[in-house]
C-alpha positions, -999 to 999 in steps of 0.1 A, spaced: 101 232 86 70 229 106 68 193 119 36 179 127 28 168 166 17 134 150 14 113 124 -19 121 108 -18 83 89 1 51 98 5 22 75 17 -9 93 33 -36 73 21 -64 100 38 -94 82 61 -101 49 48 -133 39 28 -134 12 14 -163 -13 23 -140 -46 53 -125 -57 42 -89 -73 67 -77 -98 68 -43 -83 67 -51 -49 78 -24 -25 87 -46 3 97 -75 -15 70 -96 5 71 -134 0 107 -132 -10 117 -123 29 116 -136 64 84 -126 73 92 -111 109 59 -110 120 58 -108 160 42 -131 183 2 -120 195 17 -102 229 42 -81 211 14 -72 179 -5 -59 209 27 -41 223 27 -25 185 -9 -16 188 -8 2 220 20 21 209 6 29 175 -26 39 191 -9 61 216 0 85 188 -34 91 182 -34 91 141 -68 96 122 -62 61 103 -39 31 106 -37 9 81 -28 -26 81 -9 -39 48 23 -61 43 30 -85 25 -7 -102 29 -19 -93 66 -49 -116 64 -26 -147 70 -16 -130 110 -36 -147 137 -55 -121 151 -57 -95 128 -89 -88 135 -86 -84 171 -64 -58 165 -87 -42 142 -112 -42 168 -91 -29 194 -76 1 177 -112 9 159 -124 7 200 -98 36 202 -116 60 177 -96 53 153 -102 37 117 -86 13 103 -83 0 64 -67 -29 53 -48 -37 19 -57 -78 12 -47 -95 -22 -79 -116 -15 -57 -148 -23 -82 -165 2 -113 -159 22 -144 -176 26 -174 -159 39 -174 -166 75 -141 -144 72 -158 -113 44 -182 -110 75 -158 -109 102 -137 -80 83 -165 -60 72 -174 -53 107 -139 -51 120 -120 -26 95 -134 8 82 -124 1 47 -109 -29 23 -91 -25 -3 -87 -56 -23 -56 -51 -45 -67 -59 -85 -40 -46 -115 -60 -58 -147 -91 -62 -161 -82 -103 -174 -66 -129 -156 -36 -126 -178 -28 -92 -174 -35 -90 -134 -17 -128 -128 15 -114 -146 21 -82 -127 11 -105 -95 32 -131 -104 11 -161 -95 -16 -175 -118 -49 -183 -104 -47 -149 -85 -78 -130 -102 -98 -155 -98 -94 -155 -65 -95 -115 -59 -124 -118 -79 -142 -142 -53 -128 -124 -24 -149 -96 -41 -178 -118 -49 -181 -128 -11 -172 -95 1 -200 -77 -22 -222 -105 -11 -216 -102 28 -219 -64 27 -256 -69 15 -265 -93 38 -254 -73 71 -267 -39 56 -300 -59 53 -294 -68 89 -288 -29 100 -247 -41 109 -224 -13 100 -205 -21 71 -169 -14 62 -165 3 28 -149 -22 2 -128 -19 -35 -105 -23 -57 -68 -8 -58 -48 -10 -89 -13 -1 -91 -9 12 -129 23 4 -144 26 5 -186 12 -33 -189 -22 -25 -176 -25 15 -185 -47 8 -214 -70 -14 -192 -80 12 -166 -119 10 -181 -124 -22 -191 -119 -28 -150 -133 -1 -140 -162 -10 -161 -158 -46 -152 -157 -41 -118 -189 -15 -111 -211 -42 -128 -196 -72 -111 -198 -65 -80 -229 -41 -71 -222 -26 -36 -184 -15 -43 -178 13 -28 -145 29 -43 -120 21 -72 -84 36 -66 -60 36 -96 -24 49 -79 12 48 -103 36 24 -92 63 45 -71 94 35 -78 104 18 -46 116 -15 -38 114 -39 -63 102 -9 -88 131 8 -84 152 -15 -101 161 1 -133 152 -27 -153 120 -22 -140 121 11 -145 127 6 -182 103 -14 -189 70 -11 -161 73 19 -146 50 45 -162 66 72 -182 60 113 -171 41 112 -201 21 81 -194 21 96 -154 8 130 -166 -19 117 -191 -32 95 -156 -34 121 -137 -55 147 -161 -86 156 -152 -100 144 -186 -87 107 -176 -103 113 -139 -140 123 -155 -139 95 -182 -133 65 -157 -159 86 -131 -180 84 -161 -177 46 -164 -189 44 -129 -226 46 -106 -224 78 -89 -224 57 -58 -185 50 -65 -159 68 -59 -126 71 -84 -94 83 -75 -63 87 -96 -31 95 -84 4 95 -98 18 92 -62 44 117 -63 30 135 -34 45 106 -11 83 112 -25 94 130 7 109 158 -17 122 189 1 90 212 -13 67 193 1 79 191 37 84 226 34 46 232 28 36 201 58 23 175 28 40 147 46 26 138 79 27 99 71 48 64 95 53 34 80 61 5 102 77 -23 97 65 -62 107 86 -63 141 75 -27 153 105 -11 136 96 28 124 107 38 86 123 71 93 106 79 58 77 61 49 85 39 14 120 43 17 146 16 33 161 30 71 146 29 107 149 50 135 139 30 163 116 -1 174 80 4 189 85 -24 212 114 -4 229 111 32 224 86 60 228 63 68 200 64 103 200 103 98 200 102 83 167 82 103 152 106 132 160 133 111 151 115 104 116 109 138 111 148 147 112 157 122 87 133 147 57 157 171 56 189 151 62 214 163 31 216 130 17 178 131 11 173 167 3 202 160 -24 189 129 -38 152 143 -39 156 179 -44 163 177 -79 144 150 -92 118 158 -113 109 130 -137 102 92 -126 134 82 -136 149 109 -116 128 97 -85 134 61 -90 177 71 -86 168 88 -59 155 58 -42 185 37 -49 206 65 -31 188 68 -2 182 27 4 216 20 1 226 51 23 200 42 49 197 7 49 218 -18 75 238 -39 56 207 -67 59 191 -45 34 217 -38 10 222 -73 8 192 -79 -1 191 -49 -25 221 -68 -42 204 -97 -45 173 -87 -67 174 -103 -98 171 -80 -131 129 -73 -143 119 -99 -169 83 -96 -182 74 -127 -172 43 -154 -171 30 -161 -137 37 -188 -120 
């Protein structure tokens, strides 16, 4: 296996607090301690992360928009050469705040899963929460204007939806909705739900997770021109069924996996998505880690749970094997704990 010399793309889950309470919810943000570190150690983190010298780092969670300073450490690893995107639920911003991130981050992805408040406040498990991703949109769309006006550079804004079976069938009413509402959007993701985390529970997995039929139908090229179809040419549309991020055995062996994922308190994922570190940021070298990370692809106990999964299902028993092999007992704890899927009304 040829190992990368870095991480070509970091995504750092700065915080776990969040104000909603997503039914799929990889890190089961909101339900958690948040462990989000104090300013010097976030800068610690930063240093560290920018040390490695990736093409992008990413800043998600959880809801990264509620740590203090975020945006300074935008700035600071963007001062680096290196971009930065961030992942916001838009619960709340106000304008003063669109500004400030536009010309912070490289790109925002504001995280929408339906075209109606009912469908999108369901799978985000709080009502109220598409209006307010729509307004986060509003001011964003407006904000970009205004600055492009003023010849500011401008980060690239849109939507990400996670599909899952409750939403498939309204992947053009929002792409529709969306191209018209807000003028200047710049790119509309549609990505399966993995099953990890909460959405590898198998009652989610029954009853959410998209089917291989529903995952291959996402991901033909006739679904990819009819939703690029629904769109200006000025927005870009990608569909993905995700299963390039699985960490399965043939696609280390062809280098497909050159992704960290980092936990609140500096902790490294040996794999990105799955539970299990390998080391802290705050203590260790980078380059260390990433080495370190890079052992755990082919350890047996994932090259036996992922090598012969081939169907959703397959992947999401996969995941259970390798969180509860992996995981200190802090997370199987917690992996006890989840209650059972219920479609549900939001809160």
């Amino acid at each position: 296996m040829s190992v990368p010399a870095r991480p070509t793309d970091v995504v750092w889950d700065i915080t776990y607090a969040c104000p909603l309470r997503c039914t799929h919810c990889y890190s089961e943000s909101g339900r958690r301690p948040s462990r989000q570190l104090g300013l010097d150690d976030l800068y610690r983190v930063t240093d560290a992360l920018i040390s490695l010298r990736p093409g992008w780092i990413t800043l998600a969670g959880g809801e990264p928009l509620v740590v203090p300073g975020i945006l300074d450490l935008a700035r600071r690893i963007r001062a680096a050469g290196i971009s930065v995107a961030l992942y916001t639920a838009g619960w709340s911003m106000d304008s003063a705040l669109a500004a400030d991130l536009l010309t912070s981050v490289d790109r925002v992805n504001v995280s929408v899963d339906g075209a109606t408040a009912t469908v999108h406040d369901r799978i985000r498990g709080r009502s109220g929460s598409f209006t307010r991703a729509t307004a986060t949109l509003t001011r964003l769309d407006h904000e970009a204007a205004r600055l492009r006006a003023a010849g500011s550079r401008v980060a690239e804004f849109g939507v990400d939806c996670t599909v899952v079976r409750s939403n498939f069938d309204q992947l053009d009413a929002l792409c529709t909705w969306a191209t018209r509402q807000f003028p200047g959007l710049g790119f509309l993701w549609f990505g399966a739900a993995m099953p990890i985390g909460l959405a590898s529970r198998p009652s989610f997995v029954d009853a959410e997770l998209l089917t291989d039929e529903l995952a291959d139908e996402l991901t033909e090229p006739a679904t990819t021109d009819r939703l690029r179809a629904l769109a200006p040419s000025t927005v870009t549309v990608g569909v993905t069924d995700n299963r390039l991020l699985q960490v399965h055995p043939e696609h280390i062996a062809r280098g497909l996996y050159p992704f960290m994922q980092v936990e609140p308190d500096g902790a490294v994922r040996a794999m990105p998505i799955y539970e299990g570190t390998v080391g802290s940021l705050l203590t260790e070298d980078p380059t260390v880690l990433w080495r370190r990370s890079a052992d755990r692809w082919t350890d047996p106990v994932v090259t036996g749970a992922l090598g012969p999964a081939r169907t959703m299902r397959e992947w999401a028993e996969a995941t259970r094997v390798i969180d509860q092999h992996f995981g200190d007992p802090l997370v199987r704890s917690r992996i006890e704990r989840r209650p059972a899927y219920l479609a549900q009304t939001a809160r």
